[in-house]
C-alpha positions as CSV (number, residue, x, y, z in Angstrom):
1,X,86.6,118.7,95.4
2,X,87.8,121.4,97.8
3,X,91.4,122.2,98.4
4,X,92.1,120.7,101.7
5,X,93.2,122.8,104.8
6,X,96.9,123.5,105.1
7,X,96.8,122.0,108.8
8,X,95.4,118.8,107.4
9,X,98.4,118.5,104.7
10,X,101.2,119.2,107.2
11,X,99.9,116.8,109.8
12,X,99.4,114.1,107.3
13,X,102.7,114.5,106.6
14,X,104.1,114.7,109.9
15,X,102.5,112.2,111.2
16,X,103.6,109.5,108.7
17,X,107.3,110.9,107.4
18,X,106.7,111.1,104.2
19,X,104.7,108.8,102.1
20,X,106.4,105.7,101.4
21,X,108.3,103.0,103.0
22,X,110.9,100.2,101.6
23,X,109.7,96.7,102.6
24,X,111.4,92.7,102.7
25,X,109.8,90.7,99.7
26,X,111.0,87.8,101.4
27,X,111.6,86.4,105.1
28,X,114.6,87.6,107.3
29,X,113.4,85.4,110.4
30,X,116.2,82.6,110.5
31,X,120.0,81.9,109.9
32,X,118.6,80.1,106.8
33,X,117.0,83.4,106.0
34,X,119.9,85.4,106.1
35,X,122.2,83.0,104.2
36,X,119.9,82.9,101.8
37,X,119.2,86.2,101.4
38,X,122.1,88.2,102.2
39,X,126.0,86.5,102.9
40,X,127.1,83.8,101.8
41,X,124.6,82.8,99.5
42,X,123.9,86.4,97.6
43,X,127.5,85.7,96.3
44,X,125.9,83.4,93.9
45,X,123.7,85.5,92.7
46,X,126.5,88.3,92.1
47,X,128.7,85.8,90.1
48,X,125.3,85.0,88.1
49,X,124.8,88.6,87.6
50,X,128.6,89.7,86.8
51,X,128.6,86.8,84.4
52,X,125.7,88.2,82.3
53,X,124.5,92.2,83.2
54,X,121.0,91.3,81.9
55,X,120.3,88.6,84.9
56,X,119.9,91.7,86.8
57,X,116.5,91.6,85.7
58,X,116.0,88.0,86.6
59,X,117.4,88.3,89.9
60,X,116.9,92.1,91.5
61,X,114.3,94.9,92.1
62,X,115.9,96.4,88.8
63,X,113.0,94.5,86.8
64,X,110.4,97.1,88.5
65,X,112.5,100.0,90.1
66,X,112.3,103.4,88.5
67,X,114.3,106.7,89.2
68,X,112.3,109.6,89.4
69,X,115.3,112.2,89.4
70,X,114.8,116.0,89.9
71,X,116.7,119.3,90.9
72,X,113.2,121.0,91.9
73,X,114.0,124.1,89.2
74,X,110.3,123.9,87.9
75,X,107.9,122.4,90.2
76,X,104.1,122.9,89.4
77,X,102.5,125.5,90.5
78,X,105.7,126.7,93.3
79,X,109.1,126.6,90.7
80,X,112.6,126.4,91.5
81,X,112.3,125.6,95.4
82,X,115.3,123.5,95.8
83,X,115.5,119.6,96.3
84,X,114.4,119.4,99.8
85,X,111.4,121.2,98.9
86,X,110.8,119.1,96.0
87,X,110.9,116.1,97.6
88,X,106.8,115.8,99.1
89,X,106.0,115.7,95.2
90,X,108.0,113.5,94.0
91,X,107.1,111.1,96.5
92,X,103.6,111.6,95.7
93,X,104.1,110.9,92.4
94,X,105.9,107.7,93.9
95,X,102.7,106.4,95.5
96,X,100.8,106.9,92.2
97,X,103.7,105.3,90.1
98,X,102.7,102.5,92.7
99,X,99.2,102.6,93.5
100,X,98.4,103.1,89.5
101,X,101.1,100.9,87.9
102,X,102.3,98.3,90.7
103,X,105.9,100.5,89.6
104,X,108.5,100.7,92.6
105,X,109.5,104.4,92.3
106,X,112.5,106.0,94.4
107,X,111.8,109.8,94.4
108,X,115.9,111.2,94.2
109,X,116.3,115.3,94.5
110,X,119.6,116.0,93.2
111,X,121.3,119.2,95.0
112,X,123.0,120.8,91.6
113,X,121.3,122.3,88.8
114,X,124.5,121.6,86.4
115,X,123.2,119.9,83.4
116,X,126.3,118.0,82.6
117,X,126.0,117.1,86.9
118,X,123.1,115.7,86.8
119,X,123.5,113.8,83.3
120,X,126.4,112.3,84.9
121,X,124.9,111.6,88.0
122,X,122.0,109.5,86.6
123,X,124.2,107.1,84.1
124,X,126.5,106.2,87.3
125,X,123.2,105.7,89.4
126,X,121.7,104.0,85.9
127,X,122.5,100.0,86.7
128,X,119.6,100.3,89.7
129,X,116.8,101.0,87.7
130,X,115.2,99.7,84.8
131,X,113.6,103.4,83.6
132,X,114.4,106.9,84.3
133,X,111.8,109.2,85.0
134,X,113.2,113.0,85.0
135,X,110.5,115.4,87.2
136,X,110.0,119.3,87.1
137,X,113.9,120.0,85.5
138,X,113.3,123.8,83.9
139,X,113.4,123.7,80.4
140,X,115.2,123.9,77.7
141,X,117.6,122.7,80.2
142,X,115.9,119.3,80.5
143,X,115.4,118.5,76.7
144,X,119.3,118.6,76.1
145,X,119.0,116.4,79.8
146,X,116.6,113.7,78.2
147,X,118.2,113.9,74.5
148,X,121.9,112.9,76.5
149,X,120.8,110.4,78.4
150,X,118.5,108.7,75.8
151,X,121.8,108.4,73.8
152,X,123.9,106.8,76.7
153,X,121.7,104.7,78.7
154,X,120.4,101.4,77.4
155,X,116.8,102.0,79.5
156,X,113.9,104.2,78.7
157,X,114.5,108.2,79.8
158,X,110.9,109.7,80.3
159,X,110.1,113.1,80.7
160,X,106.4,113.0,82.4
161,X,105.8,116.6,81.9
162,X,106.8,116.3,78.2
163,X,105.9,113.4,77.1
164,X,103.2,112.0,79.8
165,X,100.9,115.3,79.1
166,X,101.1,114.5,75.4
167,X,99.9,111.1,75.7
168,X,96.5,112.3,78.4
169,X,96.4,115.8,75.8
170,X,96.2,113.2,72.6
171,X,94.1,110.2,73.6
172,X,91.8,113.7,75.3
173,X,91.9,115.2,71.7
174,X,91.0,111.9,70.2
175,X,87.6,111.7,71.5
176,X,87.0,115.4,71.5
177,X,87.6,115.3,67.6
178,X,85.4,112.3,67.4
179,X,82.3,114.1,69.2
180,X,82.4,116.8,67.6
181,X,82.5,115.6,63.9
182,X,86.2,116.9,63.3
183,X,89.3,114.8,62.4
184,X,93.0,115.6,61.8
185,X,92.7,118.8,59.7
186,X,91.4,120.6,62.2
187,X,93.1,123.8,63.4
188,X,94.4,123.4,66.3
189,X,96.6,126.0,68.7
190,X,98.7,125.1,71.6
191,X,99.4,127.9,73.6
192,X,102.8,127.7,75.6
193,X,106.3,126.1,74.3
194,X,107.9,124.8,77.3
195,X,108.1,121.3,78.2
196,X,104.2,120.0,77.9
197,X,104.0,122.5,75.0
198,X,107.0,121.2,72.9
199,X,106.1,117.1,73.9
200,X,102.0,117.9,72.6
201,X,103.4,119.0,69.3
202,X,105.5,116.6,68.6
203,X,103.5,114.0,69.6
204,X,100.6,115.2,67.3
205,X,102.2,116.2,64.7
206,X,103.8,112.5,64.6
207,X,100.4,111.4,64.9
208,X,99.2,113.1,61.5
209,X,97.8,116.4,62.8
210,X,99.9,118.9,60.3
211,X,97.3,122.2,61.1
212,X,99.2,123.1,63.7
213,X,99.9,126.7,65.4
214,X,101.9,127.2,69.2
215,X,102.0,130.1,70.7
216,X,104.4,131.3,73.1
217,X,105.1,134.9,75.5
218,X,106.1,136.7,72.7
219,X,103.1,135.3,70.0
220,X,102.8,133.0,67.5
221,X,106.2,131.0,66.7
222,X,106.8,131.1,63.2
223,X,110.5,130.3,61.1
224,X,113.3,133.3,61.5
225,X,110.8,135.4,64.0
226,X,113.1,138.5,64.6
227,X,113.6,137.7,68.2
228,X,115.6,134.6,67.5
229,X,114.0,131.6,68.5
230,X,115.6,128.9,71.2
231,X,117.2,125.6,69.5
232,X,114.0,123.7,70.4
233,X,111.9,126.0,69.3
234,X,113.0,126.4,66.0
235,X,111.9,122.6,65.9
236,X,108.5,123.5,66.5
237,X,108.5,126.4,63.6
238,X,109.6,123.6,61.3
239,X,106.7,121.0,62.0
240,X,103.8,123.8,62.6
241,X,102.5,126.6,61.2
242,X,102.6,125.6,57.3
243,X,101.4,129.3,56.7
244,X,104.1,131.6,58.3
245,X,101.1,133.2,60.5
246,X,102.7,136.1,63.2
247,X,100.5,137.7,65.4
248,X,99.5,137.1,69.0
249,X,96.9,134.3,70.7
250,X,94.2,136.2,69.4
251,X,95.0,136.2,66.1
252,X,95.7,132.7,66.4
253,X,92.8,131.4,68.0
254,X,90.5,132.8,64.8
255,X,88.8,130.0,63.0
256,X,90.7,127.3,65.1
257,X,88.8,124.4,66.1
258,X,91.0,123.2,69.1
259,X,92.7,125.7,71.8
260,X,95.3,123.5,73.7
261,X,96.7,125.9,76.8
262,X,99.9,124.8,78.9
263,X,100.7,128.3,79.9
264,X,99.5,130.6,82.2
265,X,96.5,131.7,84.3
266,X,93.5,133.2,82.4
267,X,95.3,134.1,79.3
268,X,92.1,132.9,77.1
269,X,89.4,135.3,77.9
270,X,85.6,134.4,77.1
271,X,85.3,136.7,74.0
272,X,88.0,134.5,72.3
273,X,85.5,131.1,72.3
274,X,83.5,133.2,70.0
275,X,86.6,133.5,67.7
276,X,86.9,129.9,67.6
277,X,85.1,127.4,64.6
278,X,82.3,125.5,65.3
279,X,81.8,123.3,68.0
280,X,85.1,124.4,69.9
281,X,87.6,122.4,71.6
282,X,89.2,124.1,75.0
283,X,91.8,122.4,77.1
284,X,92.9,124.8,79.3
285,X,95.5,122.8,81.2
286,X,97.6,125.1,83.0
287,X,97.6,124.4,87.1
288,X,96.4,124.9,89.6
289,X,94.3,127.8,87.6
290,X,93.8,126.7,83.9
291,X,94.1,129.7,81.0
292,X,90.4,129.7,80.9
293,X,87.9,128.1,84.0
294,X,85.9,125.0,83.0
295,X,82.6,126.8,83.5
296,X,83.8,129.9,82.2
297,X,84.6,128.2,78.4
298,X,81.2,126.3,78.8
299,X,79.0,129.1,79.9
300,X,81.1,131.3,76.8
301,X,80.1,128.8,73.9
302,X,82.3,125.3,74.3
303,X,81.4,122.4,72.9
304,X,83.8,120.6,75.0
305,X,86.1,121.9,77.4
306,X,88.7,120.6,79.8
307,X,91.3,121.5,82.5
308,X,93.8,119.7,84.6
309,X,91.6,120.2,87.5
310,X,90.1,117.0,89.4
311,X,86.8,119.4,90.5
312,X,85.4,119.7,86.9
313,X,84.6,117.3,84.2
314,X,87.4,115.9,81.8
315,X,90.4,116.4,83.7
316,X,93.7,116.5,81.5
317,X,96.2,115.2,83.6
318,X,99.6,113.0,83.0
319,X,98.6,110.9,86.0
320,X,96.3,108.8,83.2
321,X,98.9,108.0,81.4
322,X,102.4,107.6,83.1
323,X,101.6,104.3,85.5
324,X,100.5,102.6,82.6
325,X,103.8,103.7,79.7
326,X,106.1,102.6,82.8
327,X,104.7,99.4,83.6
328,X,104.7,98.3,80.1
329,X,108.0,100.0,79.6
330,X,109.6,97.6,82.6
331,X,107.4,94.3,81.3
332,X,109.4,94.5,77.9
333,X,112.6,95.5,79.9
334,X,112.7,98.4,77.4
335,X,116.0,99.5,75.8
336,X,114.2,103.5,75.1
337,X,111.2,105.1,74.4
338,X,109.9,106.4,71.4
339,X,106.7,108.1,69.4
340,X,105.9,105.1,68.4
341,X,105.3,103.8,72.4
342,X,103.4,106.9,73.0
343,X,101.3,107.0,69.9
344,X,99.7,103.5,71.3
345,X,99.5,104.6,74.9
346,X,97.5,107.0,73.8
347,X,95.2,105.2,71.3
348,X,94.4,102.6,74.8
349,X,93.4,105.4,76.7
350,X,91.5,107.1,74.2
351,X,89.3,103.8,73.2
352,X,89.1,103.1,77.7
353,X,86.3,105.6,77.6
354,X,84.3,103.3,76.2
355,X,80.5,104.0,75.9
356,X,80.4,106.7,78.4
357,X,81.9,109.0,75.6
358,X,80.1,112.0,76.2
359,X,81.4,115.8,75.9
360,X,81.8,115.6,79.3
361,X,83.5,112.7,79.6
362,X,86.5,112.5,77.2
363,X,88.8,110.6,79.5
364,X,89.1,107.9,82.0
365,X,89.5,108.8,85.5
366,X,92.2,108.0,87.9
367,X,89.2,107.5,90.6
368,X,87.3,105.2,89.3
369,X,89.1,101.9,90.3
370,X,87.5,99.8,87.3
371,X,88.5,102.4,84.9
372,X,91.8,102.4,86.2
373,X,92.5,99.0,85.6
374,X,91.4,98.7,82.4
375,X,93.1,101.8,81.3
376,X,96.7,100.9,82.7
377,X,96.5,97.2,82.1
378,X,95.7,98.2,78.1
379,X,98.1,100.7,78.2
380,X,100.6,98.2,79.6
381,X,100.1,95.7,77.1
382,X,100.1,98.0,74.0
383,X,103.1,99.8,75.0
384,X,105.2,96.4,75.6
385,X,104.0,95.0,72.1
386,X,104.7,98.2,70.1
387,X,108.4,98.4,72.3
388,X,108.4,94.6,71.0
389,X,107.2,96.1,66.9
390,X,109.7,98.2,67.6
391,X,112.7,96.3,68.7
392,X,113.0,98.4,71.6
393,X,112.4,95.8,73.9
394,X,114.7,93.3,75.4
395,X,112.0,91.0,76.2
396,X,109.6,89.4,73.8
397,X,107.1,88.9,76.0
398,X,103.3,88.2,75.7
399,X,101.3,90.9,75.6
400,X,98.4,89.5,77.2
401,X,100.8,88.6,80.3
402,X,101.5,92.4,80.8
403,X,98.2,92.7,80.7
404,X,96.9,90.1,83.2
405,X,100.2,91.3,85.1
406,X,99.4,94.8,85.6
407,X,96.0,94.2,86.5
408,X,97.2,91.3,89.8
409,X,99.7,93.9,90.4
410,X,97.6,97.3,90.8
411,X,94.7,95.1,92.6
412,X,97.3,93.6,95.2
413,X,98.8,97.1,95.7
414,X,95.2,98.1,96.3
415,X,94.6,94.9,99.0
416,X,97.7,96.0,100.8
417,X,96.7,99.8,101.0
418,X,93.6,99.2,102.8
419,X,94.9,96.9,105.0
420,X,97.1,99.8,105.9
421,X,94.5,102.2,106.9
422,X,92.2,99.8,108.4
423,X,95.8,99.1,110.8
424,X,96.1,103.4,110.6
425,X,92.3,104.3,111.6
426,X,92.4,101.4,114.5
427,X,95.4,103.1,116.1
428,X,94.3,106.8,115.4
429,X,90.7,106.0,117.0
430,X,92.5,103.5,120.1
431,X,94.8,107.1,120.9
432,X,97.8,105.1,119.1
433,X,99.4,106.5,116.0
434,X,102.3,106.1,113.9
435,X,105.7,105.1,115.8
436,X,109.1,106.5,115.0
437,X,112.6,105.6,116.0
């Protein structure tokens, strides 16, 4: 896939505002209607609601709306740009929340990079939405956001950049190890600590795998390195590196059977895949230009490799995994999240592969439509019943209905989508186009 001409972006986006629209669920068209719907008769509905807080899931879009807050301070690839500036992603992510999940998303840029601002911002905004999703907050910043929040709110507080890309980077790993003969002693090294760095090794070491080593600018992170290490960070010395290894990634990366990179551009050079163990494991997941280039760790000795890209096999990407947590997250009407959750989202999208395990195919894609529903309808289901093994959820609900629901819901998302264009290309090719008032 090649990256698409910057006119072509911008006039997409002119020409439609944005990327997503609010519409009526039900008819506005008579007296009745309104009476109904709005005054006198929503009164009723209020008293219901005021009487009990939890009909709010019986009775408003707070069963299947999600907040995906952000202050722009570290967005992909660009940084801090601002909220305006971060607003075209976050609705994109919107549309996939949608299009992936049948999840009602409302993208919300926040114009202060106070933590204590925002934390209060998003328990007063809270009684809307039954999740939180928080979106590109710089870290540590956003850790001490999520840790706050998950204390106060009564609703699951998901960080997608921690805790999505440990899901796709586990159920990826999963199948890698399986290929290639490995299990959970293997060495493995994840180089970055930031947000995706931090969520992969806790998530894996929850999950059993204790041979862990992270890497961050200044080298391997190890317990009371002289150069002071940041609260979180002193987390990750506790649950890796049993040894007390220092050194840098290339000392690291000898004998290790698994290099996991969320850093920076083509830190992992070809020479080190000859450093590596047998039959070597690269995800090199840093975007838009991994630490290493697919063909690059293929054509240097990899017996698997992977990136975040969507041009090479085995892309790594949090878009795999998020649609399906949330939609099974909002099914259970979860009170949190916790490893737990994520350890079984992961274990669904893992075993979605299938028969078409392969070392080039180590993950489901978000293209393939069949895939894609039978990877976020299991995902749905398992993360509702573990919520429900849990007693995080509110909801003791079937798990096969999450699962038949998620399925109607991304299929009906799918009908109404191409309905859309069909309506789009008819007015496009008649000289018509999109109308605004």
């Amino acid at each position: 896939m090649s990256t698409p001409a910057v006119e072509d972006v911008l006039e997409l986006h002119k020409r439609s505002r944005g990327k997503y629209e609010i519409v009526s669920k039900v008819p506005v068209n008579s007296r009745e209607d309104l009476a109904k719907s709005y005054t006198p008769g929503v009164a009723y509905v209020s008293e219901a609601i005021k009487a009990n807080r939890e009909m709010a899931y019986e009775y408003t879009t707070k069963s299947n709306t999600i907040a995906i807050i952000s202050d722009g301070t570290r967005v992909l690839g660009l940084g801090n740009i601002g909220a305006e500036a971060g607003l075209p992603v976050m609705e994109g992510k919107a549309i996939l929340f949608k299009k992936l999940g049948g999840v009602d998303a409302i993208p919300i840029c926040i114009r202060t990079t106070d933590e204590n601002e925002i934390v209060k911002f998003v328990e007063n905004i809270s009684p809307n939405f039954g999740a939180i999703n928080l979106e590109d907050i710089e870290s540590p910043k956003v850790f001490r956001i999520q840790d706050r929040l998950s204390k106060t709110l009564d609703i699951p507080v998901f960080h997608d950049d921690r805790q999505g890309t440990a899901v796709s980077v586990l159920a990826a790993l999963k199948n890698a190890l399986k290929l290639s003969g490995k299990g959970k002693n293997a060495r493995i090294v994840v180089n970055g600590a930031g947000s995706a760095g931090f969520g992969i090794i806790q998530l894996l070491s929850f999950s059993g795998y204790k041979n862990l080593l992270a890497v961050d600018s200044k080298g391997i992170i190890y317990k009371d390195r002289p150069d002071g290490l940041q609260d979180y960070k002193k987390e990750v010395a506790e649950i890796t590196n049993a040894g007390n290894e220092s050194g840098d990634l290339k000392d690291a990366i000898s004998n290790a059977d698994v290099f996991i990179g969320v850093s920076t551009p083509d830190v992992f050079k070809k020479e080190f895949v000859h450093e590596m163990s047998q039959k070597p494991i690269i995800f090199a997941l840093a975007n838009p230009v991994p630490e290493i280039s697919y063909a690059d760790a293929i054509q240097a000795g990899a017996f698997i490799a992977a990136t975040g890209r969507s041009d090479a096999p085995n892309q790594v990407n949090n878009t795999v995994a998020f649609p399906g947590i949330f939609r099974g997250m909002l099914d259970a009407r979860a009170k949190g999240v916790n490893l737990d959750m994520l350890c079984a989202a992961a274990n669904e999208i893992a075993n979605s592969v299938g028969r078409g395990l392969s070392p080039e195919n180590i993950i489901p894609s978000v293209t393939n439509k069949k895939q894609v529903v039978k990877t976020m309808s299991a995902v749905a289901s398992s993360v509702a019943s573990k919520a429900i093994e849990t007693n995080m959820a509110r909801h003791n609900i079937d798990p096969e209905f999450v699962k038949n629901n998620a399925k109607m819901l991304i299929k009906r998302y799918w009908r109404i989508e191409s309905r859309i264009l069909q309506k789009t290309n008819s007015a496009v090719s008649s000289g018509g186009g999109t109308q605004h008032v």
